[in-house]
TORZA-865983 format. One record per residue (C-alpha): residue number from 1; x, y, z. Coordinates in steps of 0.25 Angstrom, whole numbers, plus 2048, in hexadecimal, padded with zeros to 3 digits. Example, Ala and Ser with C-alpha at 12.3 -4.5 7.8 and 13.67 -1.06 7.14 Angstrom:
2
<node num="1" x="831" y="7EE" z="81F"/>
<node num="2" x="837" y="7FC" z="81D"/>
//
This chain:
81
<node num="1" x="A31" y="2E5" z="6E0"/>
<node num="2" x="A3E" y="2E1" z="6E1"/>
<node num="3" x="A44" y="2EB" z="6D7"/>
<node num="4" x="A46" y="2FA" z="6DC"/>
<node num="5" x="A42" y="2FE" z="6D0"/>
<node num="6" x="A36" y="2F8" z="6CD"/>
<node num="7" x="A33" y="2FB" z="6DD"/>
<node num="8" x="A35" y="30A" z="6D8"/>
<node num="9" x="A2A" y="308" z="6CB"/>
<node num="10" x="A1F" y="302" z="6D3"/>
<node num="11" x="A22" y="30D" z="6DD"/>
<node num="12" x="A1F" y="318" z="6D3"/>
<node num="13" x="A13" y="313" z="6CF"/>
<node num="14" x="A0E" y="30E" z="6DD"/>
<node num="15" x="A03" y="313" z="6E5"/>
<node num="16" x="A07" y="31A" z="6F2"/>
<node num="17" x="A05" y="310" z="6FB"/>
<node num="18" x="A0B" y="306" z="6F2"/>
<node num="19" x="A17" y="30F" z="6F2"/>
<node num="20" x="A1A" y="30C" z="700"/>
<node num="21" x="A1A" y="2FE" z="6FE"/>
<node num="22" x="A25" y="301" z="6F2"/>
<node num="23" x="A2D" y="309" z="6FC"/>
<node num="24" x="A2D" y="300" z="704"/>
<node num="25" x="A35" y="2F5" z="6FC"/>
<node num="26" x="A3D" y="2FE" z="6F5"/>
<node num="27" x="A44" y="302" z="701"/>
<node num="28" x="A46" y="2F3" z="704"/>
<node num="29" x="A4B" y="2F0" z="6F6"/>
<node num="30" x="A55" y="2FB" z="6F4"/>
<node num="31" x="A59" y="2F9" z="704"/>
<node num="32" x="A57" y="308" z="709"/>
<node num="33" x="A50" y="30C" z="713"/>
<node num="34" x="A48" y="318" z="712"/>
<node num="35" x="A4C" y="323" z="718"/>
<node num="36" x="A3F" y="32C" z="71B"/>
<node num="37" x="A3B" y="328" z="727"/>
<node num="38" x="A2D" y="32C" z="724"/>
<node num="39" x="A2D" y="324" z="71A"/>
<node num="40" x="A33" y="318" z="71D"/>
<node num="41" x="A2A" y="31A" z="729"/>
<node num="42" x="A1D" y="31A" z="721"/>
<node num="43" x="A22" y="30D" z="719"/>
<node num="44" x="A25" y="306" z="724"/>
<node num="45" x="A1A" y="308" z="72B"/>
<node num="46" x="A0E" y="30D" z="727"/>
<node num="47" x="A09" y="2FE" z="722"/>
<node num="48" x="A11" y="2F7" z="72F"/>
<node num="49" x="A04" y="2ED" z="733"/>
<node num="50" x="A05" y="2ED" z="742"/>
<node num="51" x="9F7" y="2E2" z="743"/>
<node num="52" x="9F1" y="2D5" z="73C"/>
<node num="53" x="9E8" y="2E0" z="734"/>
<node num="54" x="9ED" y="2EC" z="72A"/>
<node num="55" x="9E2" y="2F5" z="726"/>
<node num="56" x="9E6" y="300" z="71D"/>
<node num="57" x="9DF" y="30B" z="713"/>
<node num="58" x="9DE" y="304" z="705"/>
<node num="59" x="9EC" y="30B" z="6FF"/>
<node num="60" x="9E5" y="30D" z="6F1"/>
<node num="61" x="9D7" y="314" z="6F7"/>
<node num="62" x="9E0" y="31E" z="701"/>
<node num="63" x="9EE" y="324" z="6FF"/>
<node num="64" x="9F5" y="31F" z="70C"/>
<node num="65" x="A02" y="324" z="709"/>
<node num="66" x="A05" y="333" z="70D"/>
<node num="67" x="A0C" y="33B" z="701"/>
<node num="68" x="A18" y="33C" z="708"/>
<node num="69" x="A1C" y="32E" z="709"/>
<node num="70" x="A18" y="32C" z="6FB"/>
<node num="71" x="A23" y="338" z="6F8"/>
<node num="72" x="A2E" y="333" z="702"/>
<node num="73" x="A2B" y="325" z="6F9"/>
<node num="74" x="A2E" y="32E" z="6ED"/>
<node num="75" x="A3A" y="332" z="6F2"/>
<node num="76" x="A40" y="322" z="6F7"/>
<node num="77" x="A3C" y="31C" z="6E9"/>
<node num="78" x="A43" y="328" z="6E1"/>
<node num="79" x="A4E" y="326" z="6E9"/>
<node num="80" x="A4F" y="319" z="6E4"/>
<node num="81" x="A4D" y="31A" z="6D7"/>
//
């Protein structure tokens, strides 16, 4: 996980939800920040834990992850190919 491109192989054959995660050290590895706000906005916090407790729809059973994050992901990784 410390290679951008081996970052960018498991990214195109992640799961969406996955993809986030993969986004999301990427744009620490390569040290740019991402520029959609929307985006960045999602990443950042759409998984921020506020309690003790996390309850969240079992990623594999339910697509979570709109299209267009999944595109605006798209997008960042090819950016840094």
């Amino acid at each position: 996980m410390s290679n951008k491109e081996n970052l960018i192989a498991s990214f195109d054959i992640a799961t969406d939800f996955e993809k986030i995660n993969i986004l999301r050290i990427l744009s620490i590895l390569v040290n740019d920040r991402i520029g959609d706000d929307v985006l960045r906005k999602f990443i950042l916090e759409s998984y921020h834990i506020e309690n003790t407790m996390t309850f969240q729809l079992d990623p594999e059973a339910f697509n979570t992850v709109p299209y267009y994050i999944i595109s605006a992901c798209k997008r960042y990784v090819d950016k840094h190919r």
